[in-house]
C-alpha positions as CSV (number, residue, x, y, z in Angstrom):
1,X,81.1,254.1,33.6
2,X,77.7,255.2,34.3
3,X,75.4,253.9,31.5
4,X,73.2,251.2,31.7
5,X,74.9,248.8,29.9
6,X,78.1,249.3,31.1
7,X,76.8,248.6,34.8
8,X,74.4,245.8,33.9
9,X,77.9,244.3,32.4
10,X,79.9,244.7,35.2
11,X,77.0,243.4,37.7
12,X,77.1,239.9,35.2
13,X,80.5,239.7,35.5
14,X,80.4,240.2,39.0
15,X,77.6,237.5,39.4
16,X,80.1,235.2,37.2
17,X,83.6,235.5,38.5
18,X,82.9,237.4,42.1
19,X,84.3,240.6,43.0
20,X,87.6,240.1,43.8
21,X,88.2,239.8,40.2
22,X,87.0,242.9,39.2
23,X,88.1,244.8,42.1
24,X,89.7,247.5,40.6
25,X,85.9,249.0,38.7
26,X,84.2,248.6,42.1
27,X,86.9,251.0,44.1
28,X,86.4,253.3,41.0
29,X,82.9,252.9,41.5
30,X,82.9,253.3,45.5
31,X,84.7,256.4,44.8
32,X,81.6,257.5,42.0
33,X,78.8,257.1,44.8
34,X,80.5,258.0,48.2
35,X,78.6,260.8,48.6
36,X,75.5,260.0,47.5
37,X,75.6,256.4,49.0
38,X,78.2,256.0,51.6
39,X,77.5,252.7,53.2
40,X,77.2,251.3,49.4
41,X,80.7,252.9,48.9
42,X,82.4,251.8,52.4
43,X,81.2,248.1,51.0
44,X,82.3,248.0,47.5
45,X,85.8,249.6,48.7
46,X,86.1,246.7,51.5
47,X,88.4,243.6,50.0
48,X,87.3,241.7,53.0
49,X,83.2,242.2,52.9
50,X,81.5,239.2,52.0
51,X,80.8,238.7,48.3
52,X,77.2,239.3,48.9
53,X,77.9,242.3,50.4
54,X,79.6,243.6,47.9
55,X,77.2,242.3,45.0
56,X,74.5,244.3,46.8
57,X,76.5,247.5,47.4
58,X,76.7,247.2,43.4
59,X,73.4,247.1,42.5
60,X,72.9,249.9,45.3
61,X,75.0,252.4,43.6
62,X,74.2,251.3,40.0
63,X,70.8,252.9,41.4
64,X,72.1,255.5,42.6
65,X,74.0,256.5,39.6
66,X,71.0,256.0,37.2
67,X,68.7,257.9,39.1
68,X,71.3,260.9,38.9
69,X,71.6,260.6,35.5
70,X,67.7,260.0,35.0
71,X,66.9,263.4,37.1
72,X,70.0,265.0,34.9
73,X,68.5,264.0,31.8
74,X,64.7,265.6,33.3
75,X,66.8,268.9,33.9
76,X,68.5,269.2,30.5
77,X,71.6,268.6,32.1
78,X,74.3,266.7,29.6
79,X,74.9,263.3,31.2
């Protein structure tokens, strides 16, 4: 779930249909970054957080889980 395109696709079909619809990827998501991103994770996990909140908690982790995979990719680690 952590390629580029696959997170620029769910962050447009967030924008489009909200977050409530695609709940179920951002708790599999908040569970991806909770370590690295807590706050992002705590918001993404949260039903009840505004939409914006949430919309921003995506974008956060998406971040997060691309810079991981761009310093992976430095170290020669298999992404």
């Amino acid at each position: 779930m952590t390629s580029r395109t696959t997170l620029a696709a769910l962050g447009e079909r967030v924008a489009e249909d909200g977050p409530l619809a695609h709940d179920l990827a951002l708790q599999h998501l908040s569970v991806m970054v909770v370590d690295t991103a807590p706050g992002a994770a705590a918001a993404l996990a949260d039903r009840r957080a505004p939409d914006v909140v949430r919309v921003r908690a995506l974008a956060v982790a998406s971040a997060v889980l691309l810079r991981g995979r761009s310093a992976d990719s430095h170290r020669g680690v298999a992404a």
